[in-house]
C-alpha positions as a printed NumPy array, in Angstrom:
array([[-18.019,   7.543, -31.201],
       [-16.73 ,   3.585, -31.062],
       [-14.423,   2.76 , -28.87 ],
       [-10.63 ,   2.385, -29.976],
       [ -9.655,  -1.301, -30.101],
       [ -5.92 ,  -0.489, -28.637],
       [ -7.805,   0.371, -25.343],
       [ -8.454,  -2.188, -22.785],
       [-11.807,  -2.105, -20.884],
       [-11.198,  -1.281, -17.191],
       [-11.088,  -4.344, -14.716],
       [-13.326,  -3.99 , -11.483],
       [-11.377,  -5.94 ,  -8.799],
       [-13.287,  -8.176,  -6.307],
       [-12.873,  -8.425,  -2.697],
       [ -9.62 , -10.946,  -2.945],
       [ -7.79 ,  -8.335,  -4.76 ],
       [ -8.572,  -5.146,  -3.357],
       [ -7.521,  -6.97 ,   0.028],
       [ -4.267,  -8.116,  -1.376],
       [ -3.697,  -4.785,  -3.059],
       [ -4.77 ,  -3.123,   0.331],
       [ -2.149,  -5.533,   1.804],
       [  0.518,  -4.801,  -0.684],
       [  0.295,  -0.765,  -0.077],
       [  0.66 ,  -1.594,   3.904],
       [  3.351,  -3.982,   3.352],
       [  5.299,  -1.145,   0.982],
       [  4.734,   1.773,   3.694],
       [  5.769,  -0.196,   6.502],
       [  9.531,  -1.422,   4.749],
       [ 10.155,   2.159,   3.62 ],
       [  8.749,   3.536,   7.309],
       [ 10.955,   1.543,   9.447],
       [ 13.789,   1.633,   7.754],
       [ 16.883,   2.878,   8.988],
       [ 18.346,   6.564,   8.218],
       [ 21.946,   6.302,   6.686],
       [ 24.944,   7.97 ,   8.106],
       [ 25.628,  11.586,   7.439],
       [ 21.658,  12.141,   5.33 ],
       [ 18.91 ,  13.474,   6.918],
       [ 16.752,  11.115,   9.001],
       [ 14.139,  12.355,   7.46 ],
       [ 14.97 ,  11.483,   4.149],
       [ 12.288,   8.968,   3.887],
       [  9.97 ,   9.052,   0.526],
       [  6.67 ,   7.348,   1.404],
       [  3.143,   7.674,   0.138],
       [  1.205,   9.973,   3.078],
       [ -1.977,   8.701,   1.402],
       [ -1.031,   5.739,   2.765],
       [  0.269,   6.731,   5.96 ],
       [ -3.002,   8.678,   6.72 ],
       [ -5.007,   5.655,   5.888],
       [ -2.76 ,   3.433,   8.468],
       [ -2.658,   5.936,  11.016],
       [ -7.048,   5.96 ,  11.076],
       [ -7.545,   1.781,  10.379],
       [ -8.697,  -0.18 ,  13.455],
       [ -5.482,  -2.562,  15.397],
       [ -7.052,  -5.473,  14.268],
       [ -7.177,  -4.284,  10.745],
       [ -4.392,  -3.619,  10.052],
       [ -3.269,  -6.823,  11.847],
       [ -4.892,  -8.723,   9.091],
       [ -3.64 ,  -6.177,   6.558],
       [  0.26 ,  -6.95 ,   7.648],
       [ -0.132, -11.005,   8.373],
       [ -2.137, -11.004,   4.79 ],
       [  0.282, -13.427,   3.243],
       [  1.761, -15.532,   6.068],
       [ -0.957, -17.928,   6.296]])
């Protein structure tokens, strides 16, 4: 069966993006973590991805150090 032309082959990232990607998840969980509840809702109203979460909680300090400076070199 030939492929379909509208189809795109799948892209295998290299090391620079999974890192940034990596980065970009951390970066995401850590704003919607630490943000503040809102008057009068539920403080634990907070939507986050526990994938994510469970990754952070089990990565080494340093890291995730280099995970959350990623970009402020």
């Amino acid at each position: 069966m030939p492929k379909e032309p509208d189809k795109l082959a799948r892209k295998r990232l290299n090391a620079a993006e999974k890192r940034a990607l990596a980065a970009a998840r951390v970066g995401r969980f850590v704003q919607q973590y630490g943000r503040k509840a809102h008057n009068g809702h539920d403080p634990n109203d907070r939507s986050y991805d526990r994938k994510v979460e469970q990754a952070v909680k089990r990565m080494k300090p340093s890291k995730l150090d280099e995970l959350l400076w990623d970009d402020e070199e």
